[in-house]
Each structure stands twice: as C-alpha cells, then as structure tokens.
C-alpha positions in Angstrom: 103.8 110.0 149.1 104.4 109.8 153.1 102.6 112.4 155.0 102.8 112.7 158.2 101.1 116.0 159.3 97.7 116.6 160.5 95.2 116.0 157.8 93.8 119.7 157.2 89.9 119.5 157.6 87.5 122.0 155.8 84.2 122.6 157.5 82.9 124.9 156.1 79.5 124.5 154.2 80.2 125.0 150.6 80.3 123.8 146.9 83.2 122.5 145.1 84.0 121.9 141.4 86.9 120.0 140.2 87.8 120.6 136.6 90.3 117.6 135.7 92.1 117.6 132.0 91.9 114.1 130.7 93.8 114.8 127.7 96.6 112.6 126.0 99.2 114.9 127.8 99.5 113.0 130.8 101.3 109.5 130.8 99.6 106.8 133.1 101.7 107.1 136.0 101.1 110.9 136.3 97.2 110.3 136.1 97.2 107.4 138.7 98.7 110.0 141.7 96.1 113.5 140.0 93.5 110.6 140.6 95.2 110.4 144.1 95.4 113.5 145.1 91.9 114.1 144.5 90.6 111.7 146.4 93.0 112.8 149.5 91.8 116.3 148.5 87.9 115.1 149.0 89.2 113.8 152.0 90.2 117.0 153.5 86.9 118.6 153.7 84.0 117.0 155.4 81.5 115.9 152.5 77.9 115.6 153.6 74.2 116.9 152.0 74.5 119.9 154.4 78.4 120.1 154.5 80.9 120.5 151.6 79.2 118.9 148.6 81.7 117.9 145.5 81.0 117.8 141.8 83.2 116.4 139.4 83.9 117.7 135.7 86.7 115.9 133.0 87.4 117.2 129.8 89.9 116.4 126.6 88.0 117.1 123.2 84.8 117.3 125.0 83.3 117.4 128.4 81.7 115.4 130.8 80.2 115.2 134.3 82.5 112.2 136.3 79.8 113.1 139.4 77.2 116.0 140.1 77.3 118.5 142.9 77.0 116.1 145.9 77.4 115.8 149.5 77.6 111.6 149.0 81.8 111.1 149.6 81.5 107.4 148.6 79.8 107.7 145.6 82.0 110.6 144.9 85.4 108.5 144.9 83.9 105.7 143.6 83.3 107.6 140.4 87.1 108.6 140.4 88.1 105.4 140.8 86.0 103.2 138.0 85.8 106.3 135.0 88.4 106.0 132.7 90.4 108.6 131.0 89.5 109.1 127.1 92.6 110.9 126.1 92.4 113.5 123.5 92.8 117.3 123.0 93.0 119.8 125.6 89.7 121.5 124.7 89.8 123.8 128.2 86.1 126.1 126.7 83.5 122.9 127.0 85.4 121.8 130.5 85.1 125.1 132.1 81.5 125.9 130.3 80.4 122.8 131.7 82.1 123.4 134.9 80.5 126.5 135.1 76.7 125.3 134.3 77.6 123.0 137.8 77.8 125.8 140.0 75.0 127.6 138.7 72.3 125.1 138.6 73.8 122.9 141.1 75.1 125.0 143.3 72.9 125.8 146.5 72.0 129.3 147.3 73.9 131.7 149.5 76.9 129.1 149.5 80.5 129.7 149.0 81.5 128.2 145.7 85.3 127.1 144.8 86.6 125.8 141.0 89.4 123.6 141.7 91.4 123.3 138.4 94.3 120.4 138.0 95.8 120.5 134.6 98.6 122.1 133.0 96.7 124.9 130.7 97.9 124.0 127.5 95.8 124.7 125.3 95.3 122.7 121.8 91.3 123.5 120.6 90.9 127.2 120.4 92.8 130.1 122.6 89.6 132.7 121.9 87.0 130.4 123.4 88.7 129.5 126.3 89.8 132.9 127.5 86.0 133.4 126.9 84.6 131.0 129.2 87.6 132.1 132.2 85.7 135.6 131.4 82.0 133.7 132.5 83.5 132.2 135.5 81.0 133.9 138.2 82.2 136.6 140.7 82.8 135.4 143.9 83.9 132.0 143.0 87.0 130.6 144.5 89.4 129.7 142.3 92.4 127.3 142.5 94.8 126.4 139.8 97.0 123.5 140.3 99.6 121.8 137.6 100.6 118.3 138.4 103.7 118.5 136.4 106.6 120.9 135.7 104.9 121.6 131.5 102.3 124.2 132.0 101.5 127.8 130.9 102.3 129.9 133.7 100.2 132.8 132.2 97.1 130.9 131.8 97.5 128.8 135.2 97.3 132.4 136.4 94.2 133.8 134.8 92.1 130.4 135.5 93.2 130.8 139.2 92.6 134.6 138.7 95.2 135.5 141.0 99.1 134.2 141.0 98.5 133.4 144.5 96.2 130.6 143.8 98.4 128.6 141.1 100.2 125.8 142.6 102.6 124.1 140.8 103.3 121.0 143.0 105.4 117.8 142.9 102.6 115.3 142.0 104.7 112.9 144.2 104.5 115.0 147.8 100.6 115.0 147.6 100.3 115.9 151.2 101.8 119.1 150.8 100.0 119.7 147.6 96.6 118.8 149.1 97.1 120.6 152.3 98.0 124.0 149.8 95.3 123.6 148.3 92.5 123.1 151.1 93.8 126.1 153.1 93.8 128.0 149.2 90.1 127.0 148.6 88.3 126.6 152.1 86.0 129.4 152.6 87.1 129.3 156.4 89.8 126.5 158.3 89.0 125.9 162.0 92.0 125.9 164.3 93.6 122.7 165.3 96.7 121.4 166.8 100.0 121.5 164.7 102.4 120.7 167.4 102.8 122.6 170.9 101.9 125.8 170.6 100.6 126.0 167.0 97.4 125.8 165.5 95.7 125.9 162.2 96.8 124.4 158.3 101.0 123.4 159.4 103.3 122.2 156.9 105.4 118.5 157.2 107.9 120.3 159.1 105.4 121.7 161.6 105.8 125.4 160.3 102.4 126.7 160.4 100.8 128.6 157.3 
C-alpha cells in the first residue's frame, strides 16, 4: 500500500463516472481497499465546478447514485466513506443504464467524458441485457475497466473497457500503481511533470516512465 512515486495529476476539464459492483462477490477486506483506491483515484485529478467533476454509480440487484456528477471533492469522498454496501446480485444492465443516464444529463457540454468501471464482470442477472446497455454506452466516451481481484471474465472486462488496452487487472494491494494506470488510461490529457532527472510525465515506482 506504500507508494512512493509522484502522485499523477489530471487537469484536464472533464466528467467522470465510476461504476462500482457492490455485489455479495467481494469479502470485506477486498471492498475496504476498491473503496481506497477510489478515493486515491479522486485524488489524482483535480476536482473542482470548472475542473474534473466526479459522479458516483453502485449497483448489485439494482442501482443507485452514491454521488451525482460534481466538481465538490469533499462531498464526493464523504459519500464513499459513509454508504454502505447492500450485497446482492451482479445485475451489471441497471448499473451501466444508470451510469449512462449520468453522463447524458449530467454531463456538461463539449467535455471529455470517461466510465471508470471496478468490478470483476461476472455476470449473475441477465447476459442479453447487459451486453445491451455496453452497446448504449455513447461514442466518444472513455472507458476504463479495472478488476480488483484475480476472478473476472476477461472477455467482458474487455468489451466494457471496449478495448484490451483499457482492462487492468491489478493487485488491489499496490493501489499506487493501479491508480496511477488508471489516471494516465482515462485522462483526456496528463501535463508533464518531474519523475526523476531527466524524465517527465505519468513514471512508475521504479521511476520508469510510461
């Protein structure tokens, strides 16, 4: 859980949804450090009303809104914090549908627009529906994929994420290299900074820059 790299910094003006499976398939300890890791992940862009605004969507057997599209980072991870997990089945059609409402009515014009997904893409509700609602996902959308644990279907990580570069299946447990991954996989542009002598932009722990 160490990290001691540069924190990447995304500053680019633009909306973000995180869709988070709160289903009965992840033991307490695992949820505790996805809860982590999105709050270090919140932390890695700068949040404001005219900056990167956040917007937070849970599912299981149904889906709800944890936060709305918003540039407040407080009120953000203060809703992470105090909402607790219902369990339940992996019902992935009413988290994305729902996800996918946020960014069109939420979502502020002419803005780059990322889905962040963290789950493992099991399906246990219906198959049909939820390759339906990946179909709806709007063009142009960013789209990250990211499995906290080692269980997941690879083939459906990929088509949420639309392309097998943006699935990352990381070790829940080395959240600074799953964080930074996933910032330089969903910012719509990273600014240069300071790695180490003579390199610049998103670096690795061991200084090796991306």
């Amino acid at each position: 859980t160490s990290w001691s790299c540069p924190t990447p910094l995304c500053q680019t003006k633009m909306d973000v949804v995180m869709l988070i499976d709160e289903s009965g398939s992840l033991d307490g300890a695992t949820w505790a450090k996805q809860m982590q890791f999105a709050t270090k992940l919140i932390d890695s862009y700068t949040v404001g009303p005219d900056d990167v605004n956040f917007g937070i969507v849970w599912f299981a057997t149904i889906a709800r809104t944890v936060f709305p599209l918003s540039g407040d980072v407080n009120a953000i991870k203060n809703a992470l914090q105090v909402t607790v997990p219902r369990g339940g089945s992996a019902c992935h059609g009413p988290g994305l549908q729902q996800a996918i409402n946020m960014i069109t009515t939420q979502g502020r014009v002419n803005v780059p627009k990322a889905l962040i997904y963290i789950g493992d893409a099991l399906e246990t509700c219906d198959w049909n529906v939820f390759d339906l609602k990946i179909q709806l996902i709007p063009t142009g959308v960013t789209r990250v994929a990211i499995s906290p644990t080692t269980s997941y279907s690879s083939a459906w990580m990929k088509r949420i994420a639309g392309t097998p570069n943006n699935v990352l299946i990381g070790n829940i447990n080395n959240l600074g290299s799953l964080v930074e991954s996933t910032v330089f996989k969903s910012c719509a542009e990273v600014p240069p900074q300071s790695c180490g002598s003579n390199c610049f932009g998103i670096c690795s722990c061991n200084k090796v820059c991306l």
